[in-house]
mmCIF file of the N, C-alpha and C atoms, coordinates in Angstrom:
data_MODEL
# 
_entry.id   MODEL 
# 
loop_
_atom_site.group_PDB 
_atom_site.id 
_atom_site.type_symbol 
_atom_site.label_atom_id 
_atom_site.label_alt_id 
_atom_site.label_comp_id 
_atom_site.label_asym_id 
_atom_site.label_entity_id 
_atom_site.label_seq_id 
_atom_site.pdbx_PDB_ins_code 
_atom_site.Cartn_x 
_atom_site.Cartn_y 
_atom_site.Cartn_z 
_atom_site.occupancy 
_atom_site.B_iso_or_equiv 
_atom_site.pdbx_formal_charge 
_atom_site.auth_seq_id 
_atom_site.auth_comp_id 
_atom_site.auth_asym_id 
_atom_site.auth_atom_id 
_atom_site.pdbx_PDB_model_num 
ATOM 1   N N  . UNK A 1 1  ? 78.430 44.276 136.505 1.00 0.00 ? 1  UNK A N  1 
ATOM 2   C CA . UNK A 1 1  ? 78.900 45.461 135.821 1.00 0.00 ? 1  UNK A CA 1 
ATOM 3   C C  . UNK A 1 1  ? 79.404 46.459 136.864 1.00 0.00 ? 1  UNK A C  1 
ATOM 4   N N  . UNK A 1 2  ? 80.431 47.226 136.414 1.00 0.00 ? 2  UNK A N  1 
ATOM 5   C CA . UNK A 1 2  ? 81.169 48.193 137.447 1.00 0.00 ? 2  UNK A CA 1 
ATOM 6   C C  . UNK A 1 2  ? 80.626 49.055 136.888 1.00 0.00 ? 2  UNK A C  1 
ATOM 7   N N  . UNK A 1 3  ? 80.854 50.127 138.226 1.00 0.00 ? 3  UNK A N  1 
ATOM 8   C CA . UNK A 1 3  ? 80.651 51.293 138.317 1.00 0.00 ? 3  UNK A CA 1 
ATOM 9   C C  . UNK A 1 3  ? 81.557 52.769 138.045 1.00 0.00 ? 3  UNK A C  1 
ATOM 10  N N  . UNK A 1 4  ? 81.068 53.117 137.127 1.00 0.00 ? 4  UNK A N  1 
ATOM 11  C CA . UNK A 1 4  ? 82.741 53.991 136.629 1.00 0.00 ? 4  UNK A CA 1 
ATOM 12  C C  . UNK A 1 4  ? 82.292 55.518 137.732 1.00 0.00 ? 4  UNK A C  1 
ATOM 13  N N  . UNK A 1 5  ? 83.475 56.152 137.299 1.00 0.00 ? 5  UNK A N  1 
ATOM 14  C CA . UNK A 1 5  ? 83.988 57.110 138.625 1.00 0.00 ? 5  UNK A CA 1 
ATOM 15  C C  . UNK A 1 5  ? 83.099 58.308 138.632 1.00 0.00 ? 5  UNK A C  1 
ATOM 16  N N  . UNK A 1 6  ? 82.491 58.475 137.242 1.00 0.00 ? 6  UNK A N  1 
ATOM 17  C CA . UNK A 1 6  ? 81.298 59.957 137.327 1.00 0.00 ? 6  UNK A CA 1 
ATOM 18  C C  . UNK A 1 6  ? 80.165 59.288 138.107 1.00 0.00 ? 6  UNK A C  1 
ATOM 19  N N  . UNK A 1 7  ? 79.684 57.646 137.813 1.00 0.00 ? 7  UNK A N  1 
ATOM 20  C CA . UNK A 1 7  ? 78.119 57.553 138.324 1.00 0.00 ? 7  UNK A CA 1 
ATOM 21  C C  . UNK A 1 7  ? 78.743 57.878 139.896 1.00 0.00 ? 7  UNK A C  1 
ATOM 22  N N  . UNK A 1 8  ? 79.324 57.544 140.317 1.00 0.00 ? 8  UNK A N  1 
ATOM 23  C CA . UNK A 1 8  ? 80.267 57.811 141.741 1.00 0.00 ? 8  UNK A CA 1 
ATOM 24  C C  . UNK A 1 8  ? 80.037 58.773 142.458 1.00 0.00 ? 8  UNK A C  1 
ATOM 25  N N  . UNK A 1 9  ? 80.768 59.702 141.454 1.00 0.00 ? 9  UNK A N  1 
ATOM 26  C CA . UNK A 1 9  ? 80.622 61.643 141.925 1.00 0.00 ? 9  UNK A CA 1 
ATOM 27  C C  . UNK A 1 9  ? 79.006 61.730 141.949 1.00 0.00 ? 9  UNK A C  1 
ATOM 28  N N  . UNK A 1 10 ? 78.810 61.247 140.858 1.00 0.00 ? 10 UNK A N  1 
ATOM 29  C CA . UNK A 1 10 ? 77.046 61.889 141.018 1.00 0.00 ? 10 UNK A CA 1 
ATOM 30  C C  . UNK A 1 10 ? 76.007 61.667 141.898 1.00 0.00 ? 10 UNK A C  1 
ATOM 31  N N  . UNK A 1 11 ? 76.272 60.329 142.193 1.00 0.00 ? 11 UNK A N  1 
ATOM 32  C CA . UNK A 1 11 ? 75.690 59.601 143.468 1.00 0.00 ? 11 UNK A CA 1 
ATOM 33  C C  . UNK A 1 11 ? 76.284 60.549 144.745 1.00 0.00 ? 11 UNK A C  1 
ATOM 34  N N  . UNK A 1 12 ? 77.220 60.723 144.999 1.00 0.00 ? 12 UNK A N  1 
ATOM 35  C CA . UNK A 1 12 ? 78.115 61.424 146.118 1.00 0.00 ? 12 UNK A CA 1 
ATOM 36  C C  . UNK A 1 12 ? 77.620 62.909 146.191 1.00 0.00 ? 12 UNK A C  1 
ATOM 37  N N  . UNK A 1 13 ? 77.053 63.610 144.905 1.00 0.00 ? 13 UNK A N  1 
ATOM 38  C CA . UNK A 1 13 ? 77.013 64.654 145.196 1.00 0.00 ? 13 UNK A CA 1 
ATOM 39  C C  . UNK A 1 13 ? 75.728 65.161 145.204 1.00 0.00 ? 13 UNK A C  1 
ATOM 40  N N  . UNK A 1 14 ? 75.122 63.701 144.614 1.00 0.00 ? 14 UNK A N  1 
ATOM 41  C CA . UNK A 1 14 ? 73.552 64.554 144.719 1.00 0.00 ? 14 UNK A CA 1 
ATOM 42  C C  . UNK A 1 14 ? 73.054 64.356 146.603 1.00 0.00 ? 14 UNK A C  1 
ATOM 43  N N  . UNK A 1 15 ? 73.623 63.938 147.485 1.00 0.00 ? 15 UNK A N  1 
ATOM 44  C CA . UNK A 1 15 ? 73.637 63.367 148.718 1.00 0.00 ? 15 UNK A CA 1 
ATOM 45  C C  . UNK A 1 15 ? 74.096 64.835 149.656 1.00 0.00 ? 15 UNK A C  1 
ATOM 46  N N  . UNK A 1 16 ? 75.221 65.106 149.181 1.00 0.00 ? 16 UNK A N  1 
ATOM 47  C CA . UNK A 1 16 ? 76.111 65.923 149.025 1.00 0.00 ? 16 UNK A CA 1 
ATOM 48  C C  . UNK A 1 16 ? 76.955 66.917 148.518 1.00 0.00 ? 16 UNK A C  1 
ATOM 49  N N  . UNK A 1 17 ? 75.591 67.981 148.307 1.00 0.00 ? 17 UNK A N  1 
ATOM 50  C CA . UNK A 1 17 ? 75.516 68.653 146.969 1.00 0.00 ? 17 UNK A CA 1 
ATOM 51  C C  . UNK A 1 17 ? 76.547 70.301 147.177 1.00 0.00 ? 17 UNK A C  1 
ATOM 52  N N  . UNK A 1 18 ? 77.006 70.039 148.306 1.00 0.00 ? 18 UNK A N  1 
ATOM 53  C CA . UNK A 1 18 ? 78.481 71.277 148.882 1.00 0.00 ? 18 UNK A CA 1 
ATOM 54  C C  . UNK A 1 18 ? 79.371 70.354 148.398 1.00 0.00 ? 18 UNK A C  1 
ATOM 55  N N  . UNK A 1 19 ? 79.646 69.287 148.272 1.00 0.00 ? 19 UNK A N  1 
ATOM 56  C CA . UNK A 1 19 ? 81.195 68.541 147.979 1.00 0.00 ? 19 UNK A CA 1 
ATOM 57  C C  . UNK A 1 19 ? 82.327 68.881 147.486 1.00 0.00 ? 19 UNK A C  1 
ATOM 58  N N  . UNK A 1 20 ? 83.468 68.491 147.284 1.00 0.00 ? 20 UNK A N  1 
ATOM 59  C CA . UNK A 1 20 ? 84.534 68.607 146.439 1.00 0.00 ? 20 UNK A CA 1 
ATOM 60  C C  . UNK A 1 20 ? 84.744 67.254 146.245 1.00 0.00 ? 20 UNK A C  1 
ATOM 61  N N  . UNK A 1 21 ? 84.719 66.969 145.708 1.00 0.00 ? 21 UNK A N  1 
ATOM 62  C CA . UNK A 1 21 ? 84.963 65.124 144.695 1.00 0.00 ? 21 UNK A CA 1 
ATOM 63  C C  . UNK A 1 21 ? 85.680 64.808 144.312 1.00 0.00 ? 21 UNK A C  1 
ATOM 64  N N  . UNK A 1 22 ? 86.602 63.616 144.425 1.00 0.00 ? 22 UNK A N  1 
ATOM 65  C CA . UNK A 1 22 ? 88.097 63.428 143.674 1.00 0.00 ? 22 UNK A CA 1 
ATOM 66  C C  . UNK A 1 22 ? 87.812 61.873 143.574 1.00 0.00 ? 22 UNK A C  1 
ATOM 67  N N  . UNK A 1 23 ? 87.250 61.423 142.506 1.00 0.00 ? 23 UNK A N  1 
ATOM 68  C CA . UNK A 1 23 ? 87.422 59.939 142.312 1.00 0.00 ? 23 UNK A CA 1 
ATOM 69  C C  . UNK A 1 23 ? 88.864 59.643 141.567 1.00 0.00 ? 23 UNK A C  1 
ATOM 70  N N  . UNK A 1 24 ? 89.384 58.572 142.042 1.00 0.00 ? 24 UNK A N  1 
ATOM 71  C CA . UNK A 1 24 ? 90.709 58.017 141.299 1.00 0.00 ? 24 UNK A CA 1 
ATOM 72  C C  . UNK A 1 24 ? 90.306 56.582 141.083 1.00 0.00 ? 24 UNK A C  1 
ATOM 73  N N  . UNK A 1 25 ? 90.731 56.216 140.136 1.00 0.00 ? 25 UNK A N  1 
ATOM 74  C CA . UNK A 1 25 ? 90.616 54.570 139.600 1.00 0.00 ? 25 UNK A CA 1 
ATOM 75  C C  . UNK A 1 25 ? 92.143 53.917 139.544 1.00 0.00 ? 25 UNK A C  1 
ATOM 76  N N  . UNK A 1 26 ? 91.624 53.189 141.081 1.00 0.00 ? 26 UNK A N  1 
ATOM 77  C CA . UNK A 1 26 ? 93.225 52.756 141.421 1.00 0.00 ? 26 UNK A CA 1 
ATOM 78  C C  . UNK A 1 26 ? 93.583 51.811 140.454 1.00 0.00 ? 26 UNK A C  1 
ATOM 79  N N  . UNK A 1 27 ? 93.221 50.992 139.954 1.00 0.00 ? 27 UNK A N  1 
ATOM 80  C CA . UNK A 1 27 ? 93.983 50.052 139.132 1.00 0.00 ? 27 UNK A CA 1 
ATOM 81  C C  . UNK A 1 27 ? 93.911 49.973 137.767 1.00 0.00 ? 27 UNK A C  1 
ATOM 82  N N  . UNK A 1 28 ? 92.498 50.779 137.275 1.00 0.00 ? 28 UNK A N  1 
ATOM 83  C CA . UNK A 1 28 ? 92.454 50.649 135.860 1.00 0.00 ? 28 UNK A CA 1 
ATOM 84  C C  . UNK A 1 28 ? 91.598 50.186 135.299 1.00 0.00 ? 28 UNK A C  1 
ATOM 85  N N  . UNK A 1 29 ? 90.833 49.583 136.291 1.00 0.00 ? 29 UNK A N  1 
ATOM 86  C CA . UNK A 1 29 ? 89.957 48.287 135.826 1.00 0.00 ? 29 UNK A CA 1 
ATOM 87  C C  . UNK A 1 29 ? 88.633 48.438 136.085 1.00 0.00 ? 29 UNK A C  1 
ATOM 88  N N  . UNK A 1 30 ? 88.498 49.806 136.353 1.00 0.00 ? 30 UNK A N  1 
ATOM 89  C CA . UNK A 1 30 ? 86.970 50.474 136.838 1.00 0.00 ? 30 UNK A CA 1 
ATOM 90  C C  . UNK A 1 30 ? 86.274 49.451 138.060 1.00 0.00 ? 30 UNK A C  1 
ATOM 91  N N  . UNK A 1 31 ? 87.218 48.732 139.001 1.00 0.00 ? 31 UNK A N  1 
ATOM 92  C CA . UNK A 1 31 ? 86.639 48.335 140.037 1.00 0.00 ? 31 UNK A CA 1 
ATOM 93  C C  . UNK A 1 31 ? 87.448 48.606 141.476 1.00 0.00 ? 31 UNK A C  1 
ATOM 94  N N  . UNK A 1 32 ? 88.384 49.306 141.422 1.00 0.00 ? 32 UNK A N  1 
ATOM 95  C CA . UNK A 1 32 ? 88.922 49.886 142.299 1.00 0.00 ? 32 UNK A CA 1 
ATOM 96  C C  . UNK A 1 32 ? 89.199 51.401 142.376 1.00 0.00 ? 32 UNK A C  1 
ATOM 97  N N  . UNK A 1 33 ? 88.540 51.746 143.408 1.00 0.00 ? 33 UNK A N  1 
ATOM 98  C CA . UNK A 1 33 ? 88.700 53.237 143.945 1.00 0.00 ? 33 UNK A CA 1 
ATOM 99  C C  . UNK A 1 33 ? 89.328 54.156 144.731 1.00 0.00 ? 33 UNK A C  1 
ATOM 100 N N  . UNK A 1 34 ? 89.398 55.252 144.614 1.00 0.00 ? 34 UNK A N  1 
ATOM 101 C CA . UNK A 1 34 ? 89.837 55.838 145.819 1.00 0.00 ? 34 UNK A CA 1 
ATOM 102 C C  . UNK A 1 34 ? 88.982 57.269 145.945 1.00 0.00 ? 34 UNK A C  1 
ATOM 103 N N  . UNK A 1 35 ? 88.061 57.745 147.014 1.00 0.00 ? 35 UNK A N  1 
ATOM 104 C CA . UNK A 1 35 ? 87.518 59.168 146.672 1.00 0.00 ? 35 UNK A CA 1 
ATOM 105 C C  . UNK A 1 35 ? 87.910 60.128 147.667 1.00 0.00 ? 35 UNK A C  1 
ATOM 106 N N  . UNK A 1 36 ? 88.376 61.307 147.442 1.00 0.00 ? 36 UNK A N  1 
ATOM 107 C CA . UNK A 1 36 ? 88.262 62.010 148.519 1.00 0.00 ? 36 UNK A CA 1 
ATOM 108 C C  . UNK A 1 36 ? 87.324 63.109 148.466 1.00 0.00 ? 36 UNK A C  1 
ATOM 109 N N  . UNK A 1 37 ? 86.818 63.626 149.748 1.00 0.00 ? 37 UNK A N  1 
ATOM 110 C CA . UNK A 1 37 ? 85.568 63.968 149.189 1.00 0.00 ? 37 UNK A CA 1 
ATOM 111 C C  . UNK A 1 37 ? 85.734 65.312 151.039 1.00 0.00 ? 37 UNK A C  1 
ATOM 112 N N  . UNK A 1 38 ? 85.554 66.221 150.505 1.00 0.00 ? 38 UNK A N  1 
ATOM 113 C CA . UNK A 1 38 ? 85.829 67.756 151.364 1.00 0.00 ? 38 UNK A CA 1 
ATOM 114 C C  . UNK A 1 38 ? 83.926 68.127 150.880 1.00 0.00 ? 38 UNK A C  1 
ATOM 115 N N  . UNK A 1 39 ? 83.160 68.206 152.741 1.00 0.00 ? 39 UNK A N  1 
ATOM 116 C CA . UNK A 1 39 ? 81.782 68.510 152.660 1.00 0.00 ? 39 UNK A CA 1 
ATOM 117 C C  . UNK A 1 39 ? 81.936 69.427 154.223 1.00 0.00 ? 39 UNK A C  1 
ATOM 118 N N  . UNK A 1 40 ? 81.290 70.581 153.977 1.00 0.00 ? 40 UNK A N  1 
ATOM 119 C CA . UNK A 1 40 ? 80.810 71.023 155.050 1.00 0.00 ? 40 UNK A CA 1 
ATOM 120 C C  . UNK A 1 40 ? 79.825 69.885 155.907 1.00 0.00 ? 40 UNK A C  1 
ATOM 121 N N  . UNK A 1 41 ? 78.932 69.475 155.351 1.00 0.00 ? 41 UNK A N  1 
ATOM 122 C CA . UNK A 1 41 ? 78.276 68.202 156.168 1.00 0.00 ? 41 UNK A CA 1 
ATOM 123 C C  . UNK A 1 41 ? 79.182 67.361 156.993 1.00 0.00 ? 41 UNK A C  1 
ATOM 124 N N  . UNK A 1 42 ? 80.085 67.110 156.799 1.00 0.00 ? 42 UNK A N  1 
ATOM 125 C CA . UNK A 1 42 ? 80.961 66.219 157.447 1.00 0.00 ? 42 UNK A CA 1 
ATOM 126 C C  . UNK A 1 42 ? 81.397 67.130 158.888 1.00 0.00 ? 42 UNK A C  1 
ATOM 127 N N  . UNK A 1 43 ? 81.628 67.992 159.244 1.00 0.00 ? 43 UNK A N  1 
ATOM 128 C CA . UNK A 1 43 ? 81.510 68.815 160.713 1.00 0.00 ? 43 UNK A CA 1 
ATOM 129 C C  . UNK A 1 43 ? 81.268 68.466 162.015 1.00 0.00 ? 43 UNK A C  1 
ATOM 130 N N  . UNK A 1 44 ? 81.937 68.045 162.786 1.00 0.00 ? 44 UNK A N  1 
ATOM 131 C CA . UNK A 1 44 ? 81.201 67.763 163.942 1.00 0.00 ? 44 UNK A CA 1 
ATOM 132 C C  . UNK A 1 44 ? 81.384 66.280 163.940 1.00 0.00 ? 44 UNK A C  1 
ATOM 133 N N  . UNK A 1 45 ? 81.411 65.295 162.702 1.00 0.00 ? 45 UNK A N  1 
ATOM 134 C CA . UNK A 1 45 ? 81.008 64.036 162.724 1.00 0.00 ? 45 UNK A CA 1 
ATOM 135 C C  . UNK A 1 45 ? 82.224 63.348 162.590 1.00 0.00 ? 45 UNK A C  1 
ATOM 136 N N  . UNK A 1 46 ? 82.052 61.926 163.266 1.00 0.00 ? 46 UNK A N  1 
ATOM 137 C CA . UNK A 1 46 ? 83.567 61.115 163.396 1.00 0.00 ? 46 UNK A CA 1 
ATOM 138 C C  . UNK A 1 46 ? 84.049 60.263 162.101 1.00 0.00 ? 46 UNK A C  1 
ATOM 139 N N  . UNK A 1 47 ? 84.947 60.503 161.942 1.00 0.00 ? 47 UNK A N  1 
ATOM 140 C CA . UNK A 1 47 ? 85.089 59.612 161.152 1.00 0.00 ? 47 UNK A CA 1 
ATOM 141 C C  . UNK A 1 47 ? 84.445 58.492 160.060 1.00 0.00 ? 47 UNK A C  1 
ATOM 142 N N  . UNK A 1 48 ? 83.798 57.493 161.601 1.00 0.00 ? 48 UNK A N  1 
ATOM 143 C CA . UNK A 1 48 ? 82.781 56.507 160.973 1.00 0.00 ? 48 UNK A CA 1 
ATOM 144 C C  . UNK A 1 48 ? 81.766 57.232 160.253 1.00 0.00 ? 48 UNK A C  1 
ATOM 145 N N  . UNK A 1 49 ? 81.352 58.213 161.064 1.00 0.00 ? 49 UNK A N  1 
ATOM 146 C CA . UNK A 1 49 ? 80.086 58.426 160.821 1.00 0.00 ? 49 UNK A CA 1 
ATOM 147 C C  . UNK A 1 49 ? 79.836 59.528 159.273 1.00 0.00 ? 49 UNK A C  1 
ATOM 148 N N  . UNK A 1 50 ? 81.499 60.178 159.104 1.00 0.00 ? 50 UNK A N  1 
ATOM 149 C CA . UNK A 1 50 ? 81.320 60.319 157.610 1.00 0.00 ? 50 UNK A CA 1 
ATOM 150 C C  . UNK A 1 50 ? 81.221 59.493 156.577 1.00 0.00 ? 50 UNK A C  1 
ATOM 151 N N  . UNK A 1 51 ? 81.766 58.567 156.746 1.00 0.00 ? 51 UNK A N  1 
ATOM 152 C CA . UNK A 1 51 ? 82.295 57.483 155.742 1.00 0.00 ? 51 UNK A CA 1 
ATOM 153 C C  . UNK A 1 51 ? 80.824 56.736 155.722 1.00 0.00 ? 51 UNK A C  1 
ATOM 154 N N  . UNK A 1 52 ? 79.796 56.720 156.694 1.00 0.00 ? 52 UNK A N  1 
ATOM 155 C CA . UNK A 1 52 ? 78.349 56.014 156.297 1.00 0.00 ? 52 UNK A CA 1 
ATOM 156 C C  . UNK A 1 52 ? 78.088 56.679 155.871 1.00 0.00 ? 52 UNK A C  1 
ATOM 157 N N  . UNK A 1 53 ? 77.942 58.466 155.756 1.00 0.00 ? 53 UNK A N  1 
ATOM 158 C CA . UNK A 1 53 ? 77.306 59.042 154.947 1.00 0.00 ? 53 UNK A CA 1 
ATOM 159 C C  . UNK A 1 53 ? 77.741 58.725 153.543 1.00 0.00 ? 53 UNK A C  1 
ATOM 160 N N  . UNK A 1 54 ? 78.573 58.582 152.963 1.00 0.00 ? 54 UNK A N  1 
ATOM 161 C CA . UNK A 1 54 ? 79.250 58.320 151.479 1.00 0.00 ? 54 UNK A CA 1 
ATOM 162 C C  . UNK A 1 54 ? 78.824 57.186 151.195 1.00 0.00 ? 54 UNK A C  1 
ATOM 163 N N  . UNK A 1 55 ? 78.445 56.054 152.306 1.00 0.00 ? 55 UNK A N  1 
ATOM 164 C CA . UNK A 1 55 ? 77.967 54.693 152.200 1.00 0.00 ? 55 UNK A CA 1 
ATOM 165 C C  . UNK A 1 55 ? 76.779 55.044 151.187 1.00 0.00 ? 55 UNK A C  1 
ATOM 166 N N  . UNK A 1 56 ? 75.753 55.682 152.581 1.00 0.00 ? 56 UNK A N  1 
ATOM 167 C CA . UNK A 1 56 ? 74.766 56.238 151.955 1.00 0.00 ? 56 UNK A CA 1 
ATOM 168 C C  . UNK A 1 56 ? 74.013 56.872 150.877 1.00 0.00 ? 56 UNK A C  1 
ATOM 169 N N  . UNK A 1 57 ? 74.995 57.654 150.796 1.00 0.00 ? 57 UNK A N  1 
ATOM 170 C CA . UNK A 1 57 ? 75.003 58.442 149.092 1.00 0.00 ? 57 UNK A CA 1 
ATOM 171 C C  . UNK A 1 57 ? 75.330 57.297 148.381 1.00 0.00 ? 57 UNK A C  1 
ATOM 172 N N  . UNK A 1 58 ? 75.806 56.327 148.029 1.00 0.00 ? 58 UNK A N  1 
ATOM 173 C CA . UNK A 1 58 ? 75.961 54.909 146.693 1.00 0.00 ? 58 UNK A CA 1 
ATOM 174 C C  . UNK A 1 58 ? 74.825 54.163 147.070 1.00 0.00 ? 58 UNK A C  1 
ATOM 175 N N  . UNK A 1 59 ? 73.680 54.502 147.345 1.00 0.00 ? 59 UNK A N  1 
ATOM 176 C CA . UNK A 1 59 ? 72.661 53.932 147.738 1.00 0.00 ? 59 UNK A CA 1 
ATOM 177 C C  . UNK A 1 59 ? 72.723 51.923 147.286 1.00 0.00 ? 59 UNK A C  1 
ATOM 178 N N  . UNK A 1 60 ? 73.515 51.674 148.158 1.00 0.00 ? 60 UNK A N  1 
ATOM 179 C CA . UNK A 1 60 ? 73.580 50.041 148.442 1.00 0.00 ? 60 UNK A CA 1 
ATOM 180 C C  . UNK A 1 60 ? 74.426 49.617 147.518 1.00 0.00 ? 60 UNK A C  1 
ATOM 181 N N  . UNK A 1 61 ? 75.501 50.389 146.445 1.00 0.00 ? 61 UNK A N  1 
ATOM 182 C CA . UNK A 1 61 ? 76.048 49.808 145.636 1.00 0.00 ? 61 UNK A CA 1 
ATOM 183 C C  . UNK A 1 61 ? 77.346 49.194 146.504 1.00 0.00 ? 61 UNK A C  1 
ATOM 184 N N  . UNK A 1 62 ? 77.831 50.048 147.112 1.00 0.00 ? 62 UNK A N  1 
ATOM 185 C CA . UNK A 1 62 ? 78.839 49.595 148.220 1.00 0.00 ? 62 UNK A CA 1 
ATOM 186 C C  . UNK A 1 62 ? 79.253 48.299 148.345 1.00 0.00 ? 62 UNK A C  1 
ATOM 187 N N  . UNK A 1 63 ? 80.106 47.130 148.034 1.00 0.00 ? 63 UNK A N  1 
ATOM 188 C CA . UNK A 1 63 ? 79.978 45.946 148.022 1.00 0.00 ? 63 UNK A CA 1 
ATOM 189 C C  . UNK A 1 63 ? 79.295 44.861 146.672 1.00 0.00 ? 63 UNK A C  1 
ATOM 190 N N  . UNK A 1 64 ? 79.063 45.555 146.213 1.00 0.00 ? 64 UNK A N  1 
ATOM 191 C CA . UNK A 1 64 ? 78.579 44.907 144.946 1.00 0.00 ? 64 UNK A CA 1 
ATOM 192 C C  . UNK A 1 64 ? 78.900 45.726 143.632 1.00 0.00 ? 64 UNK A C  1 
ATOM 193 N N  . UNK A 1 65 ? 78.303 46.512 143.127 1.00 0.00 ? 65 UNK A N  1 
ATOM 194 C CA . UNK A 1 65 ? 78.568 46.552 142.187 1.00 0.00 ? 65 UNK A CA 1 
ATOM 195 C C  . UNK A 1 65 ? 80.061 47.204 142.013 1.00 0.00 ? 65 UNK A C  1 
ATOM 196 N N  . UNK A 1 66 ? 79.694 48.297 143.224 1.00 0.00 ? 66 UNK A N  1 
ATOM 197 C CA . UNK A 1 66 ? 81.289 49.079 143.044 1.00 0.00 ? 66 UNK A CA 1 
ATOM 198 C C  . UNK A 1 66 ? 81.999 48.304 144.258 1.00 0.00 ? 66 UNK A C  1 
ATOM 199 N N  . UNK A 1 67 ? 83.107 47.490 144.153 1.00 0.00 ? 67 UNK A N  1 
ATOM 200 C CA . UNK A 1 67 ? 83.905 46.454 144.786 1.00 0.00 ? 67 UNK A CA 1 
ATOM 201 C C  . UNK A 1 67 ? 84.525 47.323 145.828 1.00 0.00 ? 67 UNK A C  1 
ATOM 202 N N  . UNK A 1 68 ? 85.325 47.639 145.305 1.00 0.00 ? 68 UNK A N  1 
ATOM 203 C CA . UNK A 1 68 ? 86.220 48.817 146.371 1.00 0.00 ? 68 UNK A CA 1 
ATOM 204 C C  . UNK A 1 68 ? 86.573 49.933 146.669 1.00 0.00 ? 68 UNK A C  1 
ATOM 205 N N  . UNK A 1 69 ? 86.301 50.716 147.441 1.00 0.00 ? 69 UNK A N  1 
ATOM 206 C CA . UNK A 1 69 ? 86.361 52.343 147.188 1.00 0.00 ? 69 UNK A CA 1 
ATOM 207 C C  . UNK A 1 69 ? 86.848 52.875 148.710 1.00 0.00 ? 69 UNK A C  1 
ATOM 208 N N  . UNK A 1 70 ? 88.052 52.969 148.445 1.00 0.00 ? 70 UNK A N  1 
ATOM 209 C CA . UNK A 1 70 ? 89.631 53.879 150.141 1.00 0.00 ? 70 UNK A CA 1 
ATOM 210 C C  . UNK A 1 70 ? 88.556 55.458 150.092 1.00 0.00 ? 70 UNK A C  1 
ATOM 211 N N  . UNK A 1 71 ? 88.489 55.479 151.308 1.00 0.00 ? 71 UNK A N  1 
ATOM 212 C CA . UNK A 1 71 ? 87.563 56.546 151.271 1.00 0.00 ? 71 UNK A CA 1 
ATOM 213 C C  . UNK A 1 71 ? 88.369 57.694 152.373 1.00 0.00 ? 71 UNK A C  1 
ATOM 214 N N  . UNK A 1 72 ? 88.347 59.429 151.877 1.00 0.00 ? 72 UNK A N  1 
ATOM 215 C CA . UNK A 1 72 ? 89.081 59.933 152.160 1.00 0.00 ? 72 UNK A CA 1 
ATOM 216 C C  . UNK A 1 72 ? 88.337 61.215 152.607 1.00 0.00 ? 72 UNK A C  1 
ATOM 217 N N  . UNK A 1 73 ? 87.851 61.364 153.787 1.00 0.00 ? 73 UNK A N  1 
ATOM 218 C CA . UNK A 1 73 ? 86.842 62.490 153.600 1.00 0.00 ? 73 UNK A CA 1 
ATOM 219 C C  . UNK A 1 73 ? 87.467 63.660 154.971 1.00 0.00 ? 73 UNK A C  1 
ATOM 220 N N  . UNK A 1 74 ? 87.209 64.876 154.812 1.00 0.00 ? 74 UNK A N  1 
ATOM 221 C CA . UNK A 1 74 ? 87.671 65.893 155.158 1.00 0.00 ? 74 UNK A CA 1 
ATOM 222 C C  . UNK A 1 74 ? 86.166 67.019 155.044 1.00 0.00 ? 74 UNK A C  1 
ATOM 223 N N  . UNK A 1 75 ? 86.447 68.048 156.586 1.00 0.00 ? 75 UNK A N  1 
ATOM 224 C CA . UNK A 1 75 ? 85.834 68.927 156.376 1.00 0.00 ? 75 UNK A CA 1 
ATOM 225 C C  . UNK A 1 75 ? 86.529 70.150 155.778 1.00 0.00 ? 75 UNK A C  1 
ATOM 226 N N  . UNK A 1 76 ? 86.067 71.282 154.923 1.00 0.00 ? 76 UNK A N  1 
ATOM 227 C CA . UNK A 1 76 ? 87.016 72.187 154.702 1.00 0.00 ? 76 UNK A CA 1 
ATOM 228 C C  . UNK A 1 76 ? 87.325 73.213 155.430 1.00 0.00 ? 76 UNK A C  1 
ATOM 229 N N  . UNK A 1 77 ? 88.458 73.980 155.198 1.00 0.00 ? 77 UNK A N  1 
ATOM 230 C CA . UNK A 1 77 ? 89.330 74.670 156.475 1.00 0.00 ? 77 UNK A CA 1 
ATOM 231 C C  . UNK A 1 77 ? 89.124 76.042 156.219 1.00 0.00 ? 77 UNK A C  1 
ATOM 232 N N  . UNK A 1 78 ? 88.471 76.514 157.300 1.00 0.00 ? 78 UNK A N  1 
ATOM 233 C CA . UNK A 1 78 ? 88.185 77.647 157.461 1.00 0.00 ? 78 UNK A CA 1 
ATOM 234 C C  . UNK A 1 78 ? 89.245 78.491 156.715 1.00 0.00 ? 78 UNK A C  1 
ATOM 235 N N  . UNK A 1 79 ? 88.858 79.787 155.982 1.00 0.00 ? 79 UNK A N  1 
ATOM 236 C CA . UNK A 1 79 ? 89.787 80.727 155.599 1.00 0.00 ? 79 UNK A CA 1 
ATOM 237 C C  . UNK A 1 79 ? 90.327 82.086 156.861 1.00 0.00 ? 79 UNK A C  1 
# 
């Protein structure tokens, strides 16, 4: 069973509860994703090391239940 795009956000944000969340469902088929996701947490940290945090937050769904998810993460820009 897939994972549709709110359990997603919710997983993402309870991890990551400053977020801005943008799930897209690339194909239609509730098994392809795309999220972009703007966290002060992300600061300081590389790349990789955001994108495990988001790992993290889907606590192990990553690869299984939710198949594929382009991951797009950003810190936000100072005013």
């Amino acid at each position: 069973m897939a994972m549709d795009a709110h359990e997603i956000e919710t997983l993402i944000r309870s991890a990551l509860p400053d977020a801005q969340v943008e799930i897209t469902d690339l194909a239609g088929d509730g098994d392809h994703y795309a999220a972009t996701i703007v966290s002060e947490a992300f600061r300081g940290k590389s790349r990789v090391q955001q994108h495990q945090m988001v790992y993290a937050a889907l606590q192990g769904n990553m690869g299984g239940v939710l198949h594929a998810l382009a991951l797009h993460t950003k810190v936000p820009e100072k005013a």
